[in-house]
N, C-alpha and C positions, 0 to 999 in steps of 0.2 A: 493332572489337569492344573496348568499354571495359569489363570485369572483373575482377576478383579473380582469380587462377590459380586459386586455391581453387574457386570457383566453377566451374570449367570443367565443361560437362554433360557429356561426351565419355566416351569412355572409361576407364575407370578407372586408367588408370596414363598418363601423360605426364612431356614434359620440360619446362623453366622455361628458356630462353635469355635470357640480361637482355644486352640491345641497346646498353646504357649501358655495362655493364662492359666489354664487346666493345669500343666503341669508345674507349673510355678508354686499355686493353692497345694498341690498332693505335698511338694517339695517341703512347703511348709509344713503342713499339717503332720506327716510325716517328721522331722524336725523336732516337732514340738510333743509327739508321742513317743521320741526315740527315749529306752531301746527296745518299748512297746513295738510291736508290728502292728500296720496299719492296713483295714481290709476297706476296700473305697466303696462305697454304697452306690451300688449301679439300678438298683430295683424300678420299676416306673419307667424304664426305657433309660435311665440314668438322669432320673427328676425330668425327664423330657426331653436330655441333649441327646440321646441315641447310645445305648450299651454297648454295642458292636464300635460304634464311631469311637467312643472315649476309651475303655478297656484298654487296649492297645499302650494310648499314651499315659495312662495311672500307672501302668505295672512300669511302664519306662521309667517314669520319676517317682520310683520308690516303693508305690502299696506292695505290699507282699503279696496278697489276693483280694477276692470280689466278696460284696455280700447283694445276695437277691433276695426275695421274699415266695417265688415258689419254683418249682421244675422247671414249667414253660420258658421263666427268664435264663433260667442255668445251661438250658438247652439252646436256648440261641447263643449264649455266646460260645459255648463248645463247638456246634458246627460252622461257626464263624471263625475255626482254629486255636480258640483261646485254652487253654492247657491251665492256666493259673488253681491256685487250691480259690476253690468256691464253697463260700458258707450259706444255706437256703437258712434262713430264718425264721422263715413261718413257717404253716401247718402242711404238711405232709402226712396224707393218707395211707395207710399202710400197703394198701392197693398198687399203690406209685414207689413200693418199695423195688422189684428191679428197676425199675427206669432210673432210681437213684445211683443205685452200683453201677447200673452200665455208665452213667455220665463222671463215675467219678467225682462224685460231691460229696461235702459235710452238709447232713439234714441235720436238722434240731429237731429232737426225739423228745416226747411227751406223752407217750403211751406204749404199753408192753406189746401191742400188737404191732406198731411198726417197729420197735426193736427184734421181734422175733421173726416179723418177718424180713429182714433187715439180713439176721445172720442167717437166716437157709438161702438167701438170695445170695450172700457173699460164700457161705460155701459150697452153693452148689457150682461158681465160677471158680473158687476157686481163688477170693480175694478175702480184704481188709476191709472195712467200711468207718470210717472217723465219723465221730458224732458227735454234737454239742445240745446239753440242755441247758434250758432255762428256767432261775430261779423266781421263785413269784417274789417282788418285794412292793408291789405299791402299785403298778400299772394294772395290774386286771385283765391280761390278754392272755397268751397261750404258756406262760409258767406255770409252776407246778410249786405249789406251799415246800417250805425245807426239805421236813420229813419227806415227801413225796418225790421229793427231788432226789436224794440222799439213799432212798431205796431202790431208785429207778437208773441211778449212776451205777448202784452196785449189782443190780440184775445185769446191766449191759456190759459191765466190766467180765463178768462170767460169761457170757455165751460166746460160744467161736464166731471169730470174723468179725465178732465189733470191739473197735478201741474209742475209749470213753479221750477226744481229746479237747474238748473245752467245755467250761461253763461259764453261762452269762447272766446278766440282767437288764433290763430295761428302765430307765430313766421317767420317772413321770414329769418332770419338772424342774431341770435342770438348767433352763434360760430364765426361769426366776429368780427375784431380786433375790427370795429368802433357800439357802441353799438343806437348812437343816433335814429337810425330808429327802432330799437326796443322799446325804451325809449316812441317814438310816439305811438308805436301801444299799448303800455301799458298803455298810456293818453287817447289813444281812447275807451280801455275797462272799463275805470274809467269813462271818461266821460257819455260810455254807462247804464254802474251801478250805476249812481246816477238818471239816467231818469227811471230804476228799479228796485226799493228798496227791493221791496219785492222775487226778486229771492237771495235766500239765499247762491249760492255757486259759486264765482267766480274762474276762474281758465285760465292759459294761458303759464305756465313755463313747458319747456318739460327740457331734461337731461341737455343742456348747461345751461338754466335759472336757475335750480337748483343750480348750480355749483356755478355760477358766484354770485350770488345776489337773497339775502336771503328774497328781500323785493317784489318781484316778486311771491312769492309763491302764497300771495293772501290766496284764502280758502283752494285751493287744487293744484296739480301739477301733469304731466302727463307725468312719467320718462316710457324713454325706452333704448336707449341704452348705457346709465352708471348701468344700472341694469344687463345689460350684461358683463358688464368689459369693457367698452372703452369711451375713451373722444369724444364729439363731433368735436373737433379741439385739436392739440397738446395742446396748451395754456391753456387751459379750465381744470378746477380741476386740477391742479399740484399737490395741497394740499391732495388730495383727493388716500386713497389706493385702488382703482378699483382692481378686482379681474378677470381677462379673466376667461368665466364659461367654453367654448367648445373647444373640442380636435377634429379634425378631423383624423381620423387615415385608416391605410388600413395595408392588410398584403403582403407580397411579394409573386408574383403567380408565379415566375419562372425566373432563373437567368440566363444568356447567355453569353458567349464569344465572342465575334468578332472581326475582323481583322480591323488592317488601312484600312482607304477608304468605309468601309460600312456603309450603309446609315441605319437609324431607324425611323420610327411610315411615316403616313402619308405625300405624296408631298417629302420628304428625305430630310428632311428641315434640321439634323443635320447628318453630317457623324464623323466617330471616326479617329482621329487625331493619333492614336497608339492603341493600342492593346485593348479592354476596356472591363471591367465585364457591362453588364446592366441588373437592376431587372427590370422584369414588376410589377408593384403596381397598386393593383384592386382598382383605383378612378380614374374616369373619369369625363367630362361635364355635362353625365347624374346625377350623383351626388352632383354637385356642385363646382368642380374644375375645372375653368374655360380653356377655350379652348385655349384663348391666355397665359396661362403662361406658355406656352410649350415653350423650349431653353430659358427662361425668371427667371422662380422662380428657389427657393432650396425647399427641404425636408427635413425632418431629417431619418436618419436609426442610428442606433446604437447610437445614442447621437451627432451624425456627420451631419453638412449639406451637400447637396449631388444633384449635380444641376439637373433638370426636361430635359430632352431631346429628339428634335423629337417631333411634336403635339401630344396636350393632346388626347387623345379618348375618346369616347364616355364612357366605362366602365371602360377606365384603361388607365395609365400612363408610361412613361419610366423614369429611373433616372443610369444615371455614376455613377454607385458604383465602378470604380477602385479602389477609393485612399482609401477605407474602406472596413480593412479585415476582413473575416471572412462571410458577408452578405449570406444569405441562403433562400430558400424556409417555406414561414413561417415568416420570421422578422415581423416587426410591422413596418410601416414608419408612421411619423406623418407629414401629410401635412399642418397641421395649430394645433399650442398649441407646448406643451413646450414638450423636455425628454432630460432628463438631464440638464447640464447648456445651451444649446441653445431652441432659443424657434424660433418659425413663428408667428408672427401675425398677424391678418386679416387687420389692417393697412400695415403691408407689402406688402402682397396679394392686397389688392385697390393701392395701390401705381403705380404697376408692370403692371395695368390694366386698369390704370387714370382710377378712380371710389374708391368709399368710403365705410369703413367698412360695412355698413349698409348693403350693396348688397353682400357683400361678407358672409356675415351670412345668411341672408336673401334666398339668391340662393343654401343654400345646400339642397337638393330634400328631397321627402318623401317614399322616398325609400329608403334612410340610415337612418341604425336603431339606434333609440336614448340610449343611456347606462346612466342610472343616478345613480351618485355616490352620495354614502355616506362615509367619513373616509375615500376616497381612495377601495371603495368597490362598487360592481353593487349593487345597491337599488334593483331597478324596470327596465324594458327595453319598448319600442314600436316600432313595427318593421310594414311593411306594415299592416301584419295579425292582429294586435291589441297589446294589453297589454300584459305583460308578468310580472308577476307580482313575488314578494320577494318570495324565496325559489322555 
């Protein structure tokens, strides 16, 4: 499918994944963990751009493999063709231990019942099963204290069918200014990897670690949202040309007049001040723009920011287009990414919402349909109904 985004006949509100800038972020970041390997954080649909969409072009410019947070993710991108080594991160229930052999993934094991039932599922097939745990050093989620770790490496090293090939840890606080308690939790996965020699792939640096300190990579590294275009903290990468990959956009479903004194969207929470044009822009909550940036954010129409007014809705938005002439049925408004010299960024958007990029990618639904560009060109698209594939 060669087009304009613009032109997209589809549904009125879609996202813009630009494929280039994606893989330029892996290029780097990759880059800067060599001769770490880099596994690209797809979990959350891929912070919101689409797993199945992006996969493809990570493993092109570079990752080595995927990480997701549980089966359901792992299994979509497997029957979307994707072959790469996949590392599940979170909590797998023992229960879900064939579905993990049969997909061919690294689970992160945390308890003796999914490692044993782990290796009668690999030899009753008649395979290998790779597994990685995780050490506790400071986050308080699904690691396991040293000792526990250390006994639980060594249970798994011994039963058939499972090979112990990474350990990791997690980061509590690594885009803060002060780095010493991270410093510890990286003495503690050293301390841990000298009590086990023979797991061959250490790893615990996500985007900030990447950024910051080169010596953190270790064997491998687990970037996700510098792969996307943004720093984990202002500070973090300055040096670093991140590339924003997503454009949120909508078109304008109808433009209106109103008089002083009338009220607009839910509760009349803004009324107009003088005489005022407003478009309605098909993005709403349900979408992923969130409820509170209503009388709060800007948008762009015309290359103009252009303030949000009135609560957001469910399907669609208002915005005061007085002061920008011309606005019609049809515009394109970009409620997050760039047209022309002004841009939105999703750190803007978390700012306005006290909350952080992460969720603001993360929370656009799956019902706006993904457009992936090439050159400035629609690729491929996936809309609820599936693919939609070039030409």
């Amino acid at each position: 499918m060669s087009l304009a985004p613009s032109a997209w006949p589809g549904r009125p509100c879609w996202a813009e994944v630009d494929l280039d800038a994606l893989a330029s972020n892996v290029r780097l970041l990759a880059a800067r963990a060599a001769p770490a390997r880099l596994y690209a954080v797809v979990k959350a649909n891929a912070y919101g751009h689409g797993a199945v969409g992006c996969a493809p072009a990570m493993l092109e410019a570079g990752a080595h493999g995927l990480a997701v947070v549980c089966l359901d993710e792992a299994e979509e991108l497997r029957r979307a063709g994707i072959d790469a080594p996949i590392l599940v991160v979170g909590h797998t229930p023992a229960t879900d231990a064939p579905r993990a052999v049969a997909l061919g993934v690294m689970p992160t094991v945390g308890a003796p019942e999914l490692l044993d039932a782990l290796s009668a599922e690999a030899r009753r097939r008649g395979a290998r099963v790779a597994v990685h745990l995780e050490v506790e050093t400071g986050l308080g989620r699904h690691g396991l204290e040293p000792d526990a770790c250390v006994a639980l490496a060594e249970r798994a090293r011994a039963l058939p069918g499972i090979e112990v090939r990474g350990l990791f840890t997690h980061f509590a606080a690594a885009e803060e200014g002060d780095q010493r308690f991270t410093r510890r939790q990286l003495d503690l996965l050293r301390e841990v990897s000298a009590r086990l020699p023979f797991v061959p792939e250490r790893h615990c640096a996500a985007s900030a670690s990447v950024l910051l300190d080169r010596e953190m990579a270790l064997d491998a590294v687990r970037a996700g949202l510098s792969l996307y275009g943004y720093r984990p903290a202002p500070w973090v990468g300055t040096d670093a040309e991140l590339r924003p990959v997503l454009s949120l956009r909508a078109r304008v479903g109808r433009v209106l007049d109103v008089e002083r004194g009338a009220t607009v969207g839910y509760g009349r929470t803004w009324a107009a001040t003088r005489r005022s044009r407003i478009a309605l822009v098909m993005c709403g909550y349900a979408d992923g723009y969130r409820r509170g940036l209503g009388n709060r954010a800007h948008l762009l129409l015309r290359g103009r920011r252009a303030p949000v007014v009135g609560r957001v809705a469910m399907d669609m938005c208002m915005v005061d287009a007085t002061a920008i002439p011309g606005v019609a049925v049809g515009d394109v408004a970009t409620l997050l990414g760039r047209d022309g010299d002004e841009e939105v960024s999703a750190d803007e958007l978390a700012a306005l919402e006290d909350t952080i990029s992460w969720e603001v990618l993360a929370g656009i639904s799956a019902r706006v349909p993904r457009l992936y560009l090439r050159g400035g060109a629609v690729a491929s698209a996936r809309t609820l109904t599936g693919p939609i594939a070039a030409g």
